[in-house]
Every structure is written in C-alpha cells, then in structure tokens.
C-alpha positions in Angstrom: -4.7 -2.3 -7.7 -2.4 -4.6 -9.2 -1.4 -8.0 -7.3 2.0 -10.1 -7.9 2.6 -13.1 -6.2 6.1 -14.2 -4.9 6.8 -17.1 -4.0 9.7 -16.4 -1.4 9.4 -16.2 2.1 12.7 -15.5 3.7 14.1 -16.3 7.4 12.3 -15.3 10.5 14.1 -11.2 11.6 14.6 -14.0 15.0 16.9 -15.6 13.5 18.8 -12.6 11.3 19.4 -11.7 14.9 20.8 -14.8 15.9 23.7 -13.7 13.6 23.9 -15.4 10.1 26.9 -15.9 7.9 27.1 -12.8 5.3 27.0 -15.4 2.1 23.9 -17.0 3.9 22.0 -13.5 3.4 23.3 -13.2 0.0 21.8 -16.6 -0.8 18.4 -15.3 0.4 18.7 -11.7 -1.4 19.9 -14.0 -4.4 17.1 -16.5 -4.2 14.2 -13.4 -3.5 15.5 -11.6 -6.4 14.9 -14.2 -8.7 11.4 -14.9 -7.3 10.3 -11.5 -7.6 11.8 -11.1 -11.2 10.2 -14.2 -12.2 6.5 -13.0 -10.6 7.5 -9.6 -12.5 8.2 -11.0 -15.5 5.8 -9.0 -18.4 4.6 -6.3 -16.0 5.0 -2.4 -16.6 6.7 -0.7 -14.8 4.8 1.2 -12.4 5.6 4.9 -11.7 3.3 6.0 -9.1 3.9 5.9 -5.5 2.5 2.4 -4.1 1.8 0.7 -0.9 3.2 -2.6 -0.7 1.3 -5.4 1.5 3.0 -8.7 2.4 0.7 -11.3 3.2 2.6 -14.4 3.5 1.1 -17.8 2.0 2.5 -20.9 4.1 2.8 -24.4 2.4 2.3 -27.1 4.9 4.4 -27.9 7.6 5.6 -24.2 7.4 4.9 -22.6 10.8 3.1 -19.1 11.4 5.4 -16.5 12.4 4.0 -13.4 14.1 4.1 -10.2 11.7 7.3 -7.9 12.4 9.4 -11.4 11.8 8.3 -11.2 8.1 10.1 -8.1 7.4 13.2 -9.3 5.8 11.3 -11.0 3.3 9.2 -7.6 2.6 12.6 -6.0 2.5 14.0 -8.2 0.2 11.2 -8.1 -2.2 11.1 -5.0 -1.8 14.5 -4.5 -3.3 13.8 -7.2 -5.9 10.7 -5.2 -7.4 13.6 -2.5 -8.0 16.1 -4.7 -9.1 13.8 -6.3 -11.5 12.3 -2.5 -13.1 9.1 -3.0 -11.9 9.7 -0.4 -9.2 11.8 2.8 -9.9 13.2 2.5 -6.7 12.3 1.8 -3.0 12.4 5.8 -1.4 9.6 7.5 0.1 9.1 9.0 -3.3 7.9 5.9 -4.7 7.2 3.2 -1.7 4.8 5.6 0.4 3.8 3.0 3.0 4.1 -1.0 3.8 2.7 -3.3 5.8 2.8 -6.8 6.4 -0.7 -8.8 7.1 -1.1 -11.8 9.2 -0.1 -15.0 7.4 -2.4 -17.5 6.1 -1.9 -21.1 4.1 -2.3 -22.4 0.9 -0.2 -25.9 0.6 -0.8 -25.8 -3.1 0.6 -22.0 -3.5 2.6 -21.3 -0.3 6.1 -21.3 0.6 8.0 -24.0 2.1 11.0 -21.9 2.1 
C-alpha cells in the first residue's frame, strides 16, 4: 500500500453549492494541484488500478465536517495525482473505487485551509 499525504483540504460541497465565483474554484484546483504535486514529488508512477481513501487531518480551530462534504477535495486531488503523473488518469480503468473516512486532527500536520 503506498501512503501520500496532502496537505489541502478544499471547501465544504455546502458551500460549492452556495454558488462560488468560477476564479474562486480555480484558486482551489490551483492551490490542490500544487499540494498534491508537491506530496508526489519523487514517487513512481503507479499503473495499477488503486483505491483512493481521503481521510482528512484538521489543524486546530478547523471544524469537522461530516464525510460527503469532503468530496471536492477528493476530487481535486484526485485530478492533481493525474496532473502531477503519479496517476495515469482518473477512469474506472485506473481509480476502481474511493472513499472518504471520517476526519480526525493533527494541529501539527493538519490543514487549516
């Protein structure tokens, strides 16, 4: 199994449906690209199909959201492990499954984001 840690954690899908400003989502694809091609960084690529788990990590003060409002940060990591060429791409071919696992904190590691 092979672990990378991003340290992004996007908006709540609450308020993506509150209607945001297109160049405010290109800020947070921007900003989770980066992260994930920084965590990336010195990996092989990896050509198998793969389960991807999000398991948020909360710095302080950041509140715990229930699970389905993590999903635009899973999708946009997601799409970074693509951009980045550690994933070939994001189709059923190669991301079989995901899931996204109740969030826990670390104020030393987590996102304040």
């Amino acid at each position: 199994m092979i672990q990378v840690f991003v340290p992004y954690l996007g908006p709540s899908l609450n308020s993506i449906y509150a209607g945001v400003h297109w160049a405010t989502c290109k800020k947070h694809v921007d900003a989770a690209h980066k992260a994930t091609q920084i965590a990336a960084r010195g990996l092989e690529p990896i050509t198998c199909p793969v389960h991807l788990t999000l398991q948020p990590v909360l710095g302080k003060g950041k509140r715990r959201l229930d699970c389905s409002n993590y999903g635009y940060t899973l999708k946009l990591i997601e799409d970074g492990l693509v951009r980045s060429g550690l994933l070939k791409d994001d189709t059923p071919d190669y991301v079989v499954s995901v899931q996204t696992l109740a969030p826990i904190r670390d104020p030393k590691r987590g996102s304040g984001v």
